[in-house]
C-alpha positions as CSV (number, residue, x, y, z in Angstrom):
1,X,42.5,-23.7,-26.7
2,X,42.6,-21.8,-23.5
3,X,40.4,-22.7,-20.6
4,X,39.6,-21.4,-17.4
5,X,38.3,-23.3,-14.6
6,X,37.4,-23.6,-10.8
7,X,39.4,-27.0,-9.5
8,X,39.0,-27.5,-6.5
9,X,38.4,-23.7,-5.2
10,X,41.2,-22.5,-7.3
11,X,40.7,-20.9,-11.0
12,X,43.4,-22.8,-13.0
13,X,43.9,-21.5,-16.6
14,X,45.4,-24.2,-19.2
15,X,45.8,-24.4,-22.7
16,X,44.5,-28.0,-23.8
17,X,43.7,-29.9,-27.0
18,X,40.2,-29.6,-28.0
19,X,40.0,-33.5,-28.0
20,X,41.4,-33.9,-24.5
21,X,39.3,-36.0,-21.7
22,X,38.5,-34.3,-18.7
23,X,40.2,-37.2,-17.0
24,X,43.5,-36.8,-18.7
25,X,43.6,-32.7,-18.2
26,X,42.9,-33.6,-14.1
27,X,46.0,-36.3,-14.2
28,X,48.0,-35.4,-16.6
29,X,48.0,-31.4,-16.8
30,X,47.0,-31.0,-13.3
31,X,48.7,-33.6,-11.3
32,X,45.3,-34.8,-9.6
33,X,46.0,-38.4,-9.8
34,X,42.7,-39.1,-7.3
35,X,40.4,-39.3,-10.1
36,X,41.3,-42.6,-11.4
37,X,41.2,-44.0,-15.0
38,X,39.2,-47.4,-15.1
39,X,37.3,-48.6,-18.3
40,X,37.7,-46.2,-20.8
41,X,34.2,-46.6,-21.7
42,X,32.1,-44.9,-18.9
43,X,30.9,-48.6,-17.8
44,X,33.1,-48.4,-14.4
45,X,32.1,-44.6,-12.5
46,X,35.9,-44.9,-10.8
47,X,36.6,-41.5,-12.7
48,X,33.6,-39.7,-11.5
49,X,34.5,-35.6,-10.1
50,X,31.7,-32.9,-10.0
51,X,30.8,-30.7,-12.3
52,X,29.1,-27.7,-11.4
53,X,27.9,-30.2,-8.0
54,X,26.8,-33.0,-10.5
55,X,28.5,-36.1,-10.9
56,X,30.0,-36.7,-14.4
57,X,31.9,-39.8,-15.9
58,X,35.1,-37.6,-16.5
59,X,36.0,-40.1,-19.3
60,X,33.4,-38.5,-21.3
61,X,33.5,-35.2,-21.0
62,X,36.1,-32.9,-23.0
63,X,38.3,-30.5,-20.9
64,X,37.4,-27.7,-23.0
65,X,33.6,-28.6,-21.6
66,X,34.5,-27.0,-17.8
67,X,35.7,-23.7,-19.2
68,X,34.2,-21.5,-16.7
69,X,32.9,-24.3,-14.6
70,X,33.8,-25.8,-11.4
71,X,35.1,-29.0,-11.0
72,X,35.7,-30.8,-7.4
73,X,38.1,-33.8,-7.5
74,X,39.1,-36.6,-4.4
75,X,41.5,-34.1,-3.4
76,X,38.9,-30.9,-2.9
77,X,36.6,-33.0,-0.7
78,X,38.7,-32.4,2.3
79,X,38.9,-29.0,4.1
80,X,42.9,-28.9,5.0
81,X,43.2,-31.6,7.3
82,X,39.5,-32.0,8.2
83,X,37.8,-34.6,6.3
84,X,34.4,-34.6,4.5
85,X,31.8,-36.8,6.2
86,X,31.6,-39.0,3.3
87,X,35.5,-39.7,3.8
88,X,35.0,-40.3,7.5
89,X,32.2,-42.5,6.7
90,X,34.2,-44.4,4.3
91,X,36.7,-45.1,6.9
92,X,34.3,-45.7,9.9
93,X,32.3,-48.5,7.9
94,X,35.1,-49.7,6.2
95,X,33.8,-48.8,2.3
96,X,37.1,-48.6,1.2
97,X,38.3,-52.0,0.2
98,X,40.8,-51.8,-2.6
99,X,40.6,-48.2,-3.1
100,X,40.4,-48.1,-6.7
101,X,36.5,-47.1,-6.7
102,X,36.4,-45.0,-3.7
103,X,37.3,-41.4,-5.3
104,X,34.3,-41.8,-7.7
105,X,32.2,-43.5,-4.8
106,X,32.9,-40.3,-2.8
107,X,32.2,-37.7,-5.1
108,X,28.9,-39.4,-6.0
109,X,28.1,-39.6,-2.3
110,X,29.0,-36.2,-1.4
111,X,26.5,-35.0,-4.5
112,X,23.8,-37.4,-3.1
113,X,23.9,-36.1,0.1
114,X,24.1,-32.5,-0.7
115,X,20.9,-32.9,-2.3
116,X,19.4,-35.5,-0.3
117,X,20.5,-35.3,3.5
118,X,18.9,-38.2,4.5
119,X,18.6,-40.5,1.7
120,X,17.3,-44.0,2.2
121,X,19.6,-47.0,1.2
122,X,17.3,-47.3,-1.9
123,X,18.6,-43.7,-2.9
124,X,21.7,-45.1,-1.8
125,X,22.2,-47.9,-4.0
126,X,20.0,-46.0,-7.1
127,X,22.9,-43.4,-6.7
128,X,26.2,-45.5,-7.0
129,X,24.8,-47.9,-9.5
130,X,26.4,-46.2,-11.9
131,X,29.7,-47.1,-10.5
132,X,31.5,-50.7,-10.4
133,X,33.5,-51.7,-6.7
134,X,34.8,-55.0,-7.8
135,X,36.0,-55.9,-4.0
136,X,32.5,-56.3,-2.2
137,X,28.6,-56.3,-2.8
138,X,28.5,-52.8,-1.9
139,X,27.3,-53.2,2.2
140,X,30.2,-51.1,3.4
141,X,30.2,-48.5,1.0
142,X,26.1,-48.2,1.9
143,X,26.9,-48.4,5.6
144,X,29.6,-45.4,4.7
145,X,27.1,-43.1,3.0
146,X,24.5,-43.8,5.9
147,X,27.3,-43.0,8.3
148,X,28.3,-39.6,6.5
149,X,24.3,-38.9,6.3
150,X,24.4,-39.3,10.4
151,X,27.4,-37.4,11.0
152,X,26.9,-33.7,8.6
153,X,30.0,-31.8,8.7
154,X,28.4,-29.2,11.4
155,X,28.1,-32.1,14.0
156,X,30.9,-33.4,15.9
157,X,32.5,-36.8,14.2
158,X,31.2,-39.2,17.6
159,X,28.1,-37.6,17.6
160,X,24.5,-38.8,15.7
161,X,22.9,-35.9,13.5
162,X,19.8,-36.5,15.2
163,X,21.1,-35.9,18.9
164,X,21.5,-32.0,19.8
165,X,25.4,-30.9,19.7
166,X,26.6,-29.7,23.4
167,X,25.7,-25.5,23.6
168,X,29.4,-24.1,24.7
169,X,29.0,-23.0,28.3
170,X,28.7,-19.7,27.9
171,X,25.8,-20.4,25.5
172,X,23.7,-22.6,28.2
173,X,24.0,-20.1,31.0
């Protein structure tokens, strides 16, 4: 069956088995090895992308399901070589541990965020418990998404959301 869909800002048109995971069309069609494989039973989140701006379990959900959709994987999250907060928080707070969890961590943090600027580590936590990190007890990755909520991509990376960014000189005269 043919499909067309948005990865990652770009339409990509496949032709994929009916009965092909989303997961398996993203690594093995389209060379996107970011989104990792973990569980195979949608218990462990670490293959989590966006769909349509939604989190999804890419393990259970059929290619032929994004037709006409738009799907955001690890590797659309950065803008060239400008990361996404959530990255920078990740490295900042150190939420990366092993790596294995982080693309799905990521994704699920960018979605939280862009519906929830300023979530509360309740929302936090409510947010990624879908997903397992078996290196820590989730502080750092927490500490990351609070970072990434303090830092929005419009304000510099050094510089607090809640402080006013510098007006360019020609802007305070």
């Amino acid at each position: 069956m043919q499909i067309t869909t948005t990865v990652n800002g770009t339409e990509v048109t496949r032709e994929v088995e009916p009965r092909v995971l989303l997961v398996h069309h993203l690594r093995d069609d389209l060379r996107l090895t970011g989104t990792h494989w973990g569980c195979d039973t949608s218990n462990c989140g670490t293959c989590v992308v966006l769909l349509d701006g939604e989190p999804v379990k890419s393990c259970t959900v059929l290619a032929v399901m994004t037709d006409g959709h738009e799907v955001t994987t690890v590797e659309g999250l950065a803008d060239g070589a400008t990361l996404d907060p959530v990255q920078q928080g990740f490295m900042a707070e150190h939420g990366l541990q092993c790596g294995f969890c982080t693309p799905g961590m990521l994704l699920t943090a960018r979605a939280l965020l862009d519906r929830e600027p300023h979530p509360d580590e309740q929302q936090i936590r409510e947010a990624i418990s879908g997903q397992i990190c078996r290196c820590t007890g989730y502080a750092t990755i927490v500490r990351s998404i609070q970072w990434a909520a303090d830092h929005p991509a419009d304000q510099p990376a050094d510089q607090p959301a809640d402080q006013p960014a510098a007006q360019p000189a020609e802007a305070q005269a």
